[in-house]
VOBA-1610 file (N, C-alpha, C; in pm, whole numbers, padded with zeros to 5 digits, always signed):
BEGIN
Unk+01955-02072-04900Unk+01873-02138-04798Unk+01930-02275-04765Unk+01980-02327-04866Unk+02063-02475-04814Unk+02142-02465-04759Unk+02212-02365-04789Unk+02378-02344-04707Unk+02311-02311-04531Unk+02235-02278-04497Unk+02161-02268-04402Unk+02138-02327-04348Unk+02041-02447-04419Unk+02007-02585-04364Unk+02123-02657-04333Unk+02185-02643-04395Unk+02364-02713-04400Unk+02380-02671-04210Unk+02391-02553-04239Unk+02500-02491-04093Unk+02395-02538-03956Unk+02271-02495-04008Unk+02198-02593-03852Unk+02231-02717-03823Unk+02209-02787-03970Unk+02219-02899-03958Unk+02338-02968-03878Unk+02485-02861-03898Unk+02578-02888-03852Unk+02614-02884-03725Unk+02576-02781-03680Unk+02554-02731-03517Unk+02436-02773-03429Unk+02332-02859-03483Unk+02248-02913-03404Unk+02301-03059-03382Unk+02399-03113-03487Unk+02469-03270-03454Unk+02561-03238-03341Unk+02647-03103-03309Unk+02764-03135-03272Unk+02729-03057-03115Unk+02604-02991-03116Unk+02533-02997-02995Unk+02503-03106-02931Unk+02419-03209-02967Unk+02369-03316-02948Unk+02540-03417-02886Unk+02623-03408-02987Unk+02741-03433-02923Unk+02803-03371-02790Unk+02826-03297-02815Unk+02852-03275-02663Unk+02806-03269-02533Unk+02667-03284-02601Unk+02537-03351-02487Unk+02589-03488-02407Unk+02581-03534-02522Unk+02546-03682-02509Unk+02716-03712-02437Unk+02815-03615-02534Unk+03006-03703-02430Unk+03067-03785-02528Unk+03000-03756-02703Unk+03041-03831-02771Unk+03141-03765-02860Unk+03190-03647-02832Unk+03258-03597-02944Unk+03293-03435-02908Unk+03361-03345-03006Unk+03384-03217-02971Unk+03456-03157-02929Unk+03502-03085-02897Unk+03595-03023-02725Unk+03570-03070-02629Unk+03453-03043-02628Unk+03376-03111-02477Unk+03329-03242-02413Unk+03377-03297-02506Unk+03380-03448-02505Unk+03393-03502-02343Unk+03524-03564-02375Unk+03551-03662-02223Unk+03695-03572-02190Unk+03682-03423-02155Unk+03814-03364-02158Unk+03830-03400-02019Unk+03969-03443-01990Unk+04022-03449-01851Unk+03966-03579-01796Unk+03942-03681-01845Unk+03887-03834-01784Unk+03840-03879-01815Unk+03747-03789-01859Unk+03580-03854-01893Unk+03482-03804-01832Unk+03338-03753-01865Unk+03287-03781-01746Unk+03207-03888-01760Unk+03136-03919-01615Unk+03043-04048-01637Unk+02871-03977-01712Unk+02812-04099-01699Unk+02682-04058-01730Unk+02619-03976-01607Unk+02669-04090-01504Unk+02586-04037-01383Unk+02619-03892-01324Unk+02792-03871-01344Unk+02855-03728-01310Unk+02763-03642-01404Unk+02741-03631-01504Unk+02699-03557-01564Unk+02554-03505-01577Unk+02458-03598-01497Unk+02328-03613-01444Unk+02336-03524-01333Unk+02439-03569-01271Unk+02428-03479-01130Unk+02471-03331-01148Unk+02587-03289-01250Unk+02622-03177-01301Unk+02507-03071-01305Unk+02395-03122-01381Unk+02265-03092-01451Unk+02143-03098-01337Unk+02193-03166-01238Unk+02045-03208-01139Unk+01977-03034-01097Unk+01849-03038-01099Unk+01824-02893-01016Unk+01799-02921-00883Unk+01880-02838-00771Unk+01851-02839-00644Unk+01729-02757-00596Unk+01666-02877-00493Unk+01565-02851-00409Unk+01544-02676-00371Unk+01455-02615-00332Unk+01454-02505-00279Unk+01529-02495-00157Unk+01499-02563-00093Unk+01600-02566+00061Unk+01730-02581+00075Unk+01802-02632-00044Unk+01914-02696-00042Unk+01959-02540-00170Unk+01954-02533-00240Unk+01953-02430-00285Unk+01963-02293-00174Unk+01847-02271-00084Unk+01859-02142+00029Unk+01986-02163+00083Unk+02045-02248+00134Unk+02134-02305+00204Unk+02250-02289+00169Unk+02224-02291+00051Unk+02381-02297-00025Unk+02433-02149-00028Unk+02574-02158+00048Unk+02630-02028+00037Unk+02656-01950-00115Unk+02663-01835-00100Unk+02704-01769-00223Unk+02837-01793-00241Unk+02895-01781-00370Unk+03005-01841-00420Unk+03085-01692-00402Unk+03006-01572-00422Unk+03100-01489-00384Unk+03026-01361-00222Unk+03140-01449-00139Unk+03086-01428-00011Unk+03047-01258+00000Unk+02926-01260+00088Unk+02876-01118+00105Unk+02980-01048+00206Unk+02977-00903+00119Unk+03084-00808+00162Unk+03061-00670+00179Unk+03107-00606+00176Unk+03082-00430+00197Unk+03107-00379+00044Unk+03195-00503-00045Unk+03228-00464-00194Unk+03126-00532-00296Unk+03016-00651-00212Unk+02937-00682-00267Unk+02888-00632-00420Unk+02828-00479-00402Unk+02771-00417-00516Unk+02875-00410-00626Unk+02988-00457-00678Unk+03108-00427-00743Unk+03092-00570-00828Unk+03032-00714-00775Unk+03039-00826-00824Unk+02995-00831-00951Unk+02874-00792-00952Unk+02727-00799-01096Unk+02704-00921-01113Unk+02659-00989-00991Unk+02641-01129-00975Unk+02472-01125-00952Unk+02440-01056-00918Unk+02278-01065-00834Unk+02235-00916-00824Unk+02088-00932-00841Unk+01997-00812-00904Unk+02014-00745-00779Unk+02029-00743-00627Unk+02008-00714-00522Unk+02132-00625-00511Unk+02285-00680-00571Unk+02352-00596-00564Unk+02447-00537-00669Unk+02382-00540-00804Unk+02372-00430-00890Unk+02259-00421-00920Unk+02200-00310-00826Unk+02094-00246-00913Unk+02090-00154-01041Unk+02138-00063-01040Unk+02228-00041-01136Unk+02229-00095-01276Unk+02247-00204-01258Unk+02304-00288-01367Unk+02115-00365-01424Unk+02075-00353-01361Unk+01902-00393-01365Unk+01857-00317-01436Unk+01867-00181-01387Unk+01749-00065-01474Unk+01836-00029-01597Unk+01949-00036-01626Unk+02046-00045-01737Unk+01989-00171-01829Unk+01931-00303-01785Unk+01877-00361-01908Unk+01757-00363-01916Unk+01634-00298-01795Unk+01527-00259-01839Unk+01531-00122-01956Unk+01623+00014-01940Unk+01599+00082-02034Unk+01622+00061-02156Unk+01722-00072-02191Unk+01740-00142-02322Unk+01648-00179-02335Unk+01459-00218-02267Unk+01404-00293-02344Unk+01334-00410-02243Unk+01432-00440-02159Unk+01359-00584-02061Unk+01278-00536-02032Unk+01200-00648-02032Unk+01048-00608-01915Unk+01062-00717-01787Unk+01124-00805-01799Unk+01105-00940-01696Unk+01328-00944-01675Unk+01350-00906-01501Unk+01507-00976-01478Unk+01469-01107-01430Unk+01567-01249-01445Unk+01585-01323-01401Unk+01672-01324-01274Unk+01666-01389-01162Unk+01748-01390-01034Unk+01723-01501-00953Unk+01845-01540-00883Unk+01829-01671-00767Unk+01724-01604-00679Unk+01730-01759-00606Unk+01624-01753-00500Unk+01669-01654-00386Unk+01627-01548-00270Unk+01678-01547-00227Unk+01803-01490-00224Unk+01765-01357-00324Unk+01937-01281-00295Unk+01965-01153-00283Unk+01825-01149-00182Unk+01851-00999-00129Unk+01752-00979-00042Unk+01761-00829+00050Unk+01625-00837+00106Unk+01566-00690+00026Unk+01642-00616-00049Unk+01582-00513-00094Unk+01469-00566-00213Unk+01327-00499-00167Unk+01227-00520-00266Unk+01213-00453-00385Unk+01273-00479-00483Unk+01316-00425-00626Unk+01180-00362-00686Unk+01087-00441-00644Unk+00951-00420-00741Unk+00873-00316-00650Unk+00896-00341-00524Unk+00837-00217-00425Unk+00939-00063-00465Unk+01030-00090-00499Unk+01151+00006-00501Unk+01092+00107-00633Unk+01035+00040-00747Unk+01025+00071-00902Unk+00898+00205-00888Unk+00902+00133-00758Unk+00718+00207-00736Unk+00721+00403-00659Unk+00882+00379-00610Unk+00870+00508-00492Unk+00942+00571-00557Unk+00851+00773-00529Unk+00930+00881-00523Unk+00998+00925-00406Unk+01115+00933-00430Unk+01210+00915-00301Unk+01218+01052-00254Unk+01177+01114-00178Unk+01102+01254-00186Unk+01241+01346-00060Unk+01219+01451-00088Unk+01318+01535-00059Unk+01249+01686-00056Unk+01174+01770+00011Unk+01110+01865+00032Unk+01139+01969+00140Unk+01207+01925+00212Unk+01224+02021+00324Unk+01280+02186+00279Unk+01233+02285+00286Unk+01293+02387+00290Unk+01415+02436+00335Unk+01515+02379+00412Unk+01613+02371+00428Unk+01738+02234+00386Unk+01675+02175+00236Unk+01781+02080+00229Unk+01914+02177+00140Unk+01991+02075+00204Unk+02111+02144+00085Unk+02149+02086+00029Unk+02282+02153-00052Unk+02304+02061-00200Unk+02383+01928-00155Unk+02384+01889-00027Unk+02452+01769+00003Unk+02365+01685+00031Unk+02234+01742+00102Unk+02140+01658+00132Unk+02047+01564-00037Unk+02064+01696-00135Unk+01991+01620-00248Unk+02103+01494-00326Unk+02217+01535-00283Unk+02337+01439-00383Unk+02264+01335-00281Unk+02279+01284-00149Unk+02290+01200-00039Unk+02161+01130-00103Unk+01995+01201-00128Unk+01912+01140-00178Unk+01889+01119-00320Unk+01999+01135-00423Unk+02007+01136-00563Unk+02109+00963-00540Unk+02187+00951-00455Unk+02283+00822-00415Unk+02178+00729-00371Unk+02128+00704-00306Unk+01992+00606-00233Unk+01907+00601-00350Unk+01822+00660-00402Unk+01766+00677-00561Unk+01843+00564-00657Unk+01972+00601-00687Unk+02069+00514-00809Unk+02104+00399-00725Unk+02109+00363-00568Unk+02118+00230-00494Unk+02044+00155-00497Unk+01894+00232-00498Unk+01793+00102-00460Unk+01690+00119-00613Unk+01725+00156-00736Unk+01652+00180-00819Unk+01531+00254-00768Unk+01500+00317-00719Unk+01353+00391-00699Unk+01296+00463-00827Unk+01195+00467-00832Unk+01117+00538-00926Unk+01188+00698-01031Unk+01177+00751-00885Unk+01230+00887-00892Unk+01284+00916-00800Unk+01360+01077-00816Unk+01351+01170-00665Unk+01223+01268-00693Unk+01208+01317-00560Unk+01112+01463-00580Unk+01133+01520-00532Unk+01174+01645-00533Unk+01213+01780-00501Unk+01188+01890-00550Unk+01173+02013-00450Unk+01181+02099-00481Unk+01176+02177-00682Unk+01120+02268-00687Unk+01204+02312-00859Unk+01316+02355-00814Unk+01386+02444-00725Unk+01534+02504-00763Unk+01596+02378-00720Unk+01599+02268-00662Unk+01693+02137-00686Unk+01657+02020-00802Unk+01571+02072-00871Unk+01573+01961-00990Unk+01706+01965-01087Unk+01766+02098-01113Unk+01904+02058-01222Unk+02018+01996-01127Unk+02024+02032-01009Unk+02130+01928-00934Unk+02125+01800-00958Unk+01958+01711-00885Unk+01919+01586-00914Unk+01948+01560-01040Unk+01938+01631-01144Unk+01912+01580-01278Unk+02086+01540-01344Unk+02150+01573-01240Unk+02321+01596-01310Unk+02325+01459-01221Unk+02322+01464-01106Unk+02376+01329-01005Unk+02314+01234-01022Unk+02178+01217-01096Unk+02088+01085-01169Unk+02179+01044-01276Unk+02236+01101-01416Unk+02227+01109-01532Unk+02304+00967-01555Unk+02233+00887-01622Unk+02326+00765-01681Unk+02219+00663-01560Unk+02149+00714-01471Unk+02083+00608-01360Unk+02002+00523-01398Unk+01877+00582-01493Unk+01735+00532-01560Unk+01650+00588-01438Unk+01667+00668-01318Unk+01602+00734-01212Unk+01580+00874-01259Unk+01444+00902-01275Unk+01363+01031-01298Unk+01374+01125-01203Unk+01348+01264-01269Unk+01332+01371-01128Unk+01179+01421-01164Unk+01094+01453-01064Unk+00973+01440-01022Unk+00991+01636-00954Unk+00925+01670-00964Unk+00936+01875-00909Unk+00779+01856-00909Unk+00780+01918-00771Unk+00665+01958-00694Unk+00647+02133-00743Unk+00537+02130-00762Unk+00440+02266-00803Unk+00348+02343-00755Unk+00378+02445-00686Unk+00231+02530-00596Unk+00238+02430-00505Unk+00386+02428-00419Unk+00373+02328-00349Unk+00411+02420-00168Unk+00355+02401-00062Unk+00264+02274-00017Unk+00107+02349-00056Unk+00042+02468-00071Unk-00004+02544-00055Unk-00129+02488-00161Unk-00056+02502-00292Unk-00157+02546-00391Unk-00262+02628-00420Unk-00256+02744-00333Unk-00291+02889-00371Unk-00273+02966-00420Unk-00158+02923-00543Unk-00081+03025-00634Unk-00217+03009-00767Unk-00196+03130-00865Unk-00266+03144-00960Unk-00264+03014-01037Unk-00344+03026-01166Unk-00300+02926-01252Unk-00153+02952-01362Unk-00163+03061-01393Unk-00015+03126-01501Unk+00106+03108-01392Unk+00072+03111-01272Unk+00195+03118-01182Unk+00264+02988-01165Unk+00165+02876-01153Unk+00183+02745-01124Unk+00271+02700-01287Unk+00179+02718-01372Unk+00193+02656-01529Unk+00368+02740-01565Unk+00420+02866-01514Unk+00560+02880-01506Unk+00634+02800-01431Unk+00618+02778-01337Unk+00693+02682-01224Unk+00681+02583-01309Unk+00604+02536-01365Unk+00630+02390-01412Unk+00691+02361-01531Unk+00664+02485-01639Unk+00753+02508-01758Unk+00914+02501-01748Unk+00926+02589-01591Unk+01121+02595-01605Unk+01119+02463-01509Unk+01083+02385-01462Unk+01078+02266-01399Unk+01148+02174-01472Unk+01024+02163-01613Unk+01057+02061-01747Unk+01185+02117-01775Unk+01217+02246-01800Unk+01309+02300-01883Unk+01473+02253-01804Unk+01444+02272-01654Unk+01552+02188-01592Unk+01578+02056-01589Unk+01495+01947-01611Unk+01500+01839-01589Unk+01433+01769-01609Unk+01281+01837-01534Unk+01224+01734-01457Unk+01119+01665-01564Unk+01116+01527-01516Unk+01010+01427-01597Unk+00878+01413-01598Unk+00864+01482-01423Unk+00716+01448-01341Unk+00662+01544-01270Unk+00568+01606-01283Unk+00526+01743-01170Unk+00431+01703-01092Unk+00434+01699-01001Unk+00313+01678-00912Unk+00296+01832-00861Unk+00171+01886-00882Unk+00122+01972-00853Unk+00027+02013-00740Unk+00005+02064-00664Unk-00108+02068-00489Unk-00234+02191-00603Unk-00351+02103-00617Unk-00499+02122-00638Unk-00515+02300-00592Unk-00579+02353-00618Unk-00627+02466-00578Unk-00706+02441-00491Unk-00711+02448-00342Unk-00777+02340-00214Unk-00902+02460-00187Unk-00867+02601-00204Unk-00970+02664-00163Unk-01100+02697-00254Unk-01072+02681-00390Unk-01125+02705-00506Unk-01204+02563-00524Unk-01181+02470-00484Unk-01232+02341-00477Unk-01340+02334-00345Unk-01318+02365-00228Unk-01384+02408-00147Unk-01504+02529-00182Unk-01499+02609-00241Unk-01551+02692-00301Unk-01730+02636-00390Unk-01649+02534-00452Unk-01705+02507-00556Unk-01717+02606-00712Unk-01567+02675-00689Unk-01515+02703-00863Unk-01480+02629-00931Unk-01538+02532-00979Unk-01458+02430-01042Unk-01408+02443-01159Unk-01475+02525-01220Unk-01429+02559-01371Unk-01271+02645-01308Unk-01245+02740-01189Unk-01087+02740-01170Unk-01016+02622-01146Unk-01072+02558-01096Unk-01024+02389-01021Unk-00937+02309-01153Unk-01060+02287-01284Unk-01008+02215-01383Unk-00907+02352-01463Unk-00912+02447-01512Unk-00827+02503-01579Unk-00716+02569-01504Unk-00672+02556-01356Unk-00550+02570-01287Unk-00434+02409-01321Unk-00573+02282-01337Unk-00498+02174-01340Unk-00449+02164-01516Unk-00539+02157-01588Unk-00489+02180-01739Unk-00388+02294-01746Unk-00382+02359-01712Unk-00287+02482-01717Unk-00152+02434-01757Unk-00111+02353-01591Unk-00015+02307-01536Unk+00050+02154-01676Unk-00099+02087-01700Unk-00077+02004-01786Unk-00042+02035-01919Unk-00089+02086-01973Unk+00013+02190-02101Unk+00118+02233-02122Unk+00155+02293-01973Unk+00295+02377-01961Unk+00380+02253-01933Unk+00337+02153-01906Unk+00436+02041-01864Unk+00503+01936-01925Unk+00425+01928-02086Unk+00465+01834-02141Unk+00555+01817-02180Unk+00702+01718-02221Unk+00591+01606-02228Unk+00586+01521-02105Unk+00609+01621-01935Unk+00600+01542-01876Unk+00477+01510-01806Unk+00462+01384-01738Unk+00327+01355-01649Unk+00313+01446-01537Unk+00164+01478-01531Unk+00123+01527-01397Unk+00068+01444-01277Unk+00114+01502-01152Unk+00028+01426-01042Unk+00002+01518-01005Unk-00190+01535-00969Unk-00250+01605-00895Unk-00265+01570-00742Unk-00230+01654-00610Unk-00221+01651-00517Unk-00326+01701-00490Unk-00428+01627-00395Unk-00563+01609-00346Unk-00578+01682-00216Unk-00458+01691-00160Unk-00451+01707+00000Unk-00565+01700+00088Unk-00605+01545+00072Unk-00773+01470+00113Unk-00778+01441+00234Unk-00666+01499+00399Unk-00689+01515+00475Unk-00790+01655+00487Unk-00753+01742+00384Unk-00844+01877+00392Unk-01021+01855+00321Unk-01002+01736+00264Unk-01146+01707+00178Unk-01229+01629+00223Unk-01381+01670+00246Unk-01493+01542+00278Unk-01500+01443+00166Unk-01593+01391+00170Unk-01638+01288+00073Unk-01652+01299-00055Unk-01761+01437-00058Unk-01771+01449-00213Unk-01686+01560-00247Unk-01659+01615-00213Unk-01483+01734-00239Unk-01394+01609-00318Unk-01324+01539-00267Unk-01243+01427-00296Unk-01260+01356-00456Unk-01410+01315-00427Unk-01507+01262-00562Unk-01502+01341-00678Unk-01525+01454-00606Unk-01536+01595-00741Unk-01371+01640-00788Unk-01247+01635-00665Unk-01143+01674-00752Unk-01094+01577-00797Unk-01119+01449-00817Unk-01009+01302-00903Unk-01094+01311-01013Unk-01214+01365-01055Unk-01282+01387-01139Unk-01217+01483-01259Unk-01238+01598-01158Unk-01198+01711-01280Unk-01017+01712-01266Unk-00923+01607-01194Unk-00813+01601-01264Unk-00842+01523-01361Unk-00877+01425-01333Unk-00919+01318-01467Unk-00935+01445-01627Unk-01060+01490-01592Unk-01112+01574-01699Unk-01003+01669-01741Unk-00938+01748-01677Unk-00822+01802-01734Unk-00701+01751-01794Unk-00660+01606-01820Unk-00605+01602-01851Unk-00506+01527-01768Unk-00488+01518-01635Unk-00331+01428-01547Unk-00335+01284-01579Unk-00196+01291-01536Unk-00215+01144-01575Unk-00157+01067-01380Unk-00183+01128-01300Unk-00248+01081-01136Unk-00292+01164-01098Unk-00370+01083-00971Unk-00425+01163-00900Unk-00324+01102-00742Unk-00278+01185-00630Unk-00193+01212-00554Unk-00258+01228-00420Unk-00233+01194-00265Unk-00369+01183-00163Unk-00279+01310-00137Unk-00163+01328-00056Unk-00123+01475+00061Unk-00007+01518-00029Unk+00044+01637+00045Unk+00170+01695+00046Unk+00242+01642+00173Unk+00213+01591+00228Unk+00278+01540+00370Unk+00302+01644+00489Unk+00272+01758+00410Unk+00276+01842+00523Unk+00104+01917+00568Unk+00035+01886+00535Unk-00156+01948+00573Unk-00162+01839+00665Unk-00328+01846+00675Unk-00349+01757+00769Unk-00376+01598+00758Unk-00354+01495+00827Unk-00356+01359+00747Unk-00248+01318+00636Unk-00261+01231+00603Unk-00216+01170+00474Unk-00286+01025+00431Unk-00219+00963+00369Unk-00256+00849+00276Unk-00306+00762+00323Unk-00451+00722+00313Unk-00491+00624+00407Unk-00561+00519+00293Unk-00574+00405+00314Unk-00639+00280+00216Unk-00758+00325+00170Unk-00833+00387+00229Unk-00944+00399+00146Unk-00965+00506+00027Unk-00895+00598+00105Unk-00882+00724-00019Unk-00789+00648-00115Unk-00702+00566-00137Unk-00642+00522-00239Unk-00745+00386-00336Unk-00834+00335-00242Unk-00913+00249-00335Unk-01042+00339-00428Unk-01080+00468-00319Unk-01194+00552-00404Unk-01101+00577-00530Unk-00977+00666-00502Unk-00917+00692-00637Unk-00907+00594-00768Unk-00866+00497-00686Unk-00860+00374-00786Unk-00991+00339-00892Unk-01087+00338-00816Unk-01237+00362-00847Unk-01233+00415-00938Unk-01189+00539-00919Unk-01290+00684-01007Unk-01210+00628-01102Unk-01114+00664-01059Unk-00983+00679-01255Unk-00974+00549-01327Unk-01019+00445-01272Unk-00946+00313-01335Unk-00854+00251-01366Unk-00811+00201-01478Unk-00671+00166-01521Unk-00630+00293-01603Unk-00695+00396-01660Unk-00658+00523-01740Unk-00526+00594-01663Unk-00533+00599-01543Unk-00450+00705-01464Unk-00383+00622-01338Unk-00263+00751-01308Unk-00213+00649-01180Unk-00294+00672-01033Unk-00192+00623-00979Unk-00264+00641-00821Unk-00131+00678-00746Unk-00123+00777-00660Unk+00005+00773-00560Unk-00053+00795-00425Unk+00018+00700-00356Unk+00018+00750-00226Unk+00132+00812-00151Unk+00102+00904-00074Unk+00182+00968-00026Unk+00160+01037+00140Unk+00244+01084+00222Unk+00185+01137+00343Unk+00168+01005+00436Unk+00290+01021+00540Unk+00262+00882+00646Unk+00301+00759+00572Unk+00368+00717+00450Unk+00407+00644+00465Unk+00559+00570+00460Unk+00536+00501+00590Unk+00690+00483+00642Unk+00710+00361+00643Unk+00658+00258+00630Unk+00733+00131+00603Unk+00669+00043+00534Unk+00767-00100+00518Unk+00708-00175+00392Unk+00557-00198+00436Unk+00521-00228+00542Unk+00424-00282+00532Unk+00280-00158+00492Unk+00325-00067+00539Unk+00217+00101+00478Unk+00239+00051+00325Unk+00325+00077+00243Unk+00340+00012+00142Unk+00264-00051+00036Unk+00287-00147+00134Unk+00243-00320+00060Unk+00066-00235+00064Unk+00013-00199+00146Unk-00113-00207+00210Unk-00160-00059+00061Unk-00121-00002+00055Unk-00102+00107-00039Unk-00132+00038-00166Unk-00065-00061-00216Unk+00005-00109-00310Unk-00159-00229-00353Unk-00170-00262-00254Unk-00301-00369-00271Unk-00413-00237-00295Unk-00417-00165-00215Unk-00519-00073-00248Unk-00559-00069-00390Unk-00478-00026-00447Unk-00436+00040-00548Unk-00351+00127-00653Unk-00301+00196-00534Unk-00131+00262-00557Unk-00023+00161-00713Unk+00021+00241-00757Unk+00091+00227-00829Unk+00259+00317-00825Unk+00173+00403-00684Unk+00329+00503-00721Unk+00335+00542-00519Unk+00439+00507-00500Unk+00425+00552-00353Unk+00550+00664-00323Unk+00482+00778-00236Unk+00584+00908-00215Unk+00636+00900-00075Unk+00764+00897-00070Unk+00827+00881+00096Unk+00944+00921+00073Unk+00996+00971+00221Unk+01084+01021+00238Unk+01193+00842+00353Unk+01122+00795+00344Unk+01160+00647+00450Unk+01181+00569+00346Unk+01225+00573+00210Unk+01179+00506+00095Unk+01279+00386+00152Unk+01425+00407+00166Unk+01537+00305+00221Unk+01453+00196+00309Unk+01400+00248+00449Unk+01374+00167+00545Unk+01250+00040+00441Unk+01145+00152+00405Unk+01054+00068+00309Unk+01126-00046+00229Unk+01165-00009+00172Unk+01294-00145+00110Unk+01361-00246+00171Unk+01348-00198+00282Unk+01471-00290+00377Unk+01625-00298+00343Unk+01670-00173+00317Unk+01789-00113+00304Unk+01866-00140+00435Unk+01956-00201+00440Unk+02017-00223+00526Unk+02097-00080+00636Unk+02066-00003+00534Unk+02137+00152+00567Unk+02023+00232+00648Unk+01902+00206+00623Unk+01802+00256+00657Unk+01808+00340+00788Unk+01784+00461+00791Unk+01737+00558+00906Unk+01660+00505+01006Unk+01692+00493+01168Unk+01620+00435+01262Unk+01487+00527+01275Unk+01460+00665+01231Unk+01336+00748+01210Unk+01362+00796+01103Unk+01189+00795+01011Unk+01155+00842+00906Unk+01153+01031+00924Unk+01253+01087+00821Unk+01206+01230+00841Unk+01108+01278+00834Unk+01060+01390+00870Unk+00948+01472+00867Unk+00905+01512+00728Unk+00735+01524+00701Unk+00749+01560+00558Unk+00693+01426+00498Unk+00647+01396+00377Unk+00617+01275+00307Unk+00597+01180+00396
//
């Protein structure tokens, strides 16, 4: 323990030295410096004067290659969140992509006619802008899951999807070889007619079904609450709750409607802090988003996820779908 005290002791003097310009390496190498040079060395600049100040390594098309700024290695961000960070540090001002809006979106990919170029194209935008996840299809989750790998970006497989009129054993397979390919996250579409019905006891054991067969990944239950009144809505965030998900989900983007503020604050309501919230369906830019996001949302589904970000690459129209 002395030899200890010794070595602080030693390295807190010869700190203090080279503070102060009295000693060290770092002394007065190359002149000297003054007191005052060295005040100013140390001064922190104003916010404005700071905005102002050009980047030292000028913005380029090779930008993302620097690992100078969170904006352009992302990459390099979710690489020290999966070590463990919870909080990155970054200048003022060094980007316009919204990192924390970004953490939030399934970058969604559904169309029945994508191909295997279209999922690499949205597996690349995914590992660019850190997004949440992708979501796709089950027969494109082992693609996503190869062109993610090394990202810290999840794959998300849609279930009894857009429909959710498949049985319950039918759904709870789809979601078994889902996991078994990849995937992290199932969002599943509600049994809409059986809920309408008022079977609820099919309602909750189509959704547990799915939640069993899925572990250990999370479920999102899809509400498709353009098709639901008031208390339909009330009654299915309920009995997902009761079965077991861990969200509850507003559209498939393809029924009628999608994600609107209020159905995301009722959800918020029912479930509390226990469960998530996603919105999904119609939303196409930051500001749907942001508005999502205050609601209550914790997880937002789009296919515009780039433009939402303010991706400089961004699509002048949001595709069809999500």
């Amino acid at each position: 323990m002395d030899d200890i005290d010794r070595l602080v002791g030693i390295i807190t003097e010869r700190v203090k030295a080279r503070l102060n310009g009295s000693g060290g390496h770092a002394g007065n190498a190359g002149g000297g410096a003054t007191a005052a040079g060295r005040a100013d060395s140390l001064r922190v600049m104003p916010r404005e004067e700071l905005r102002n100040t050009p980047c030292v390594d000028v913005p380029h098309e090779g930008c993302n290659d620097c690992g100078m700024c969170a904006t352009r290695r992302p990459e390099s961000v979710r690489a020290v969140q999966r070590e463990g960070a919870c909080r990155i540090g970054a200048g003022v001002d060094v980007g316009k992509v919204d990192l924390a809006m970004a953490g939030m979106i399934d970058h969604t990919l559904l169309k029945a006619d994508a191909t295997a170029a279209d999922v690499r194209k949205l597996c690349e935008e995914a590992r660019k802008y850190c997004f949440a996840s992708v979501c796709v299809n089950s027969t494109n989750v082992a693609k996503a899951k190869a062109h993610l790998a090394g990202s810290g970006v999840i794959v998300c497989a849609v279930v009894g999807f857009p429909l959710g009129a498949m049985t319950p054993a039918a759904k709870a397979f789809e979601a078994r070889e889902a996991v078994r390919c990849g995937a992290s996250e199932i969002d599943m579409v509600i049994n809409i007619g059986a809920l309408k019905s008022r079977d609820y006891a099919l309602v909750e054991d189509d959704i547990r079904r799915v939640v069993q067969a899925s572990r250990p990944a999370r479920v999102k239950v899809i509400l498709e609450t353009g098709s639901l009144n008031g208390e339909e809505k009330i009654i299915g965030i309920t009995l997902s709750k009761i079965a077991g998900a861990h969200y509850v989900k507003t559209s498939t983007g393809f029924g009628p409607g999608g994600a609107t503020v209020e159905d995301i604050a009722l959800m918020r309501k029912l479930v509390g802090e226990e469960m998530g919230v996603k919105a999904s369906g119609g939303v196409r830019t930051h500001e749907d988003a942001e508005k999502m996001r205050v609601a209550g949302a914790d997880r937002i589904g789009a296919s515009a996820s780039v433009a939402i970000v303010g991706g400089a690459d961004a699509p002048k129209q949001a595709s069809k779908g999500y």
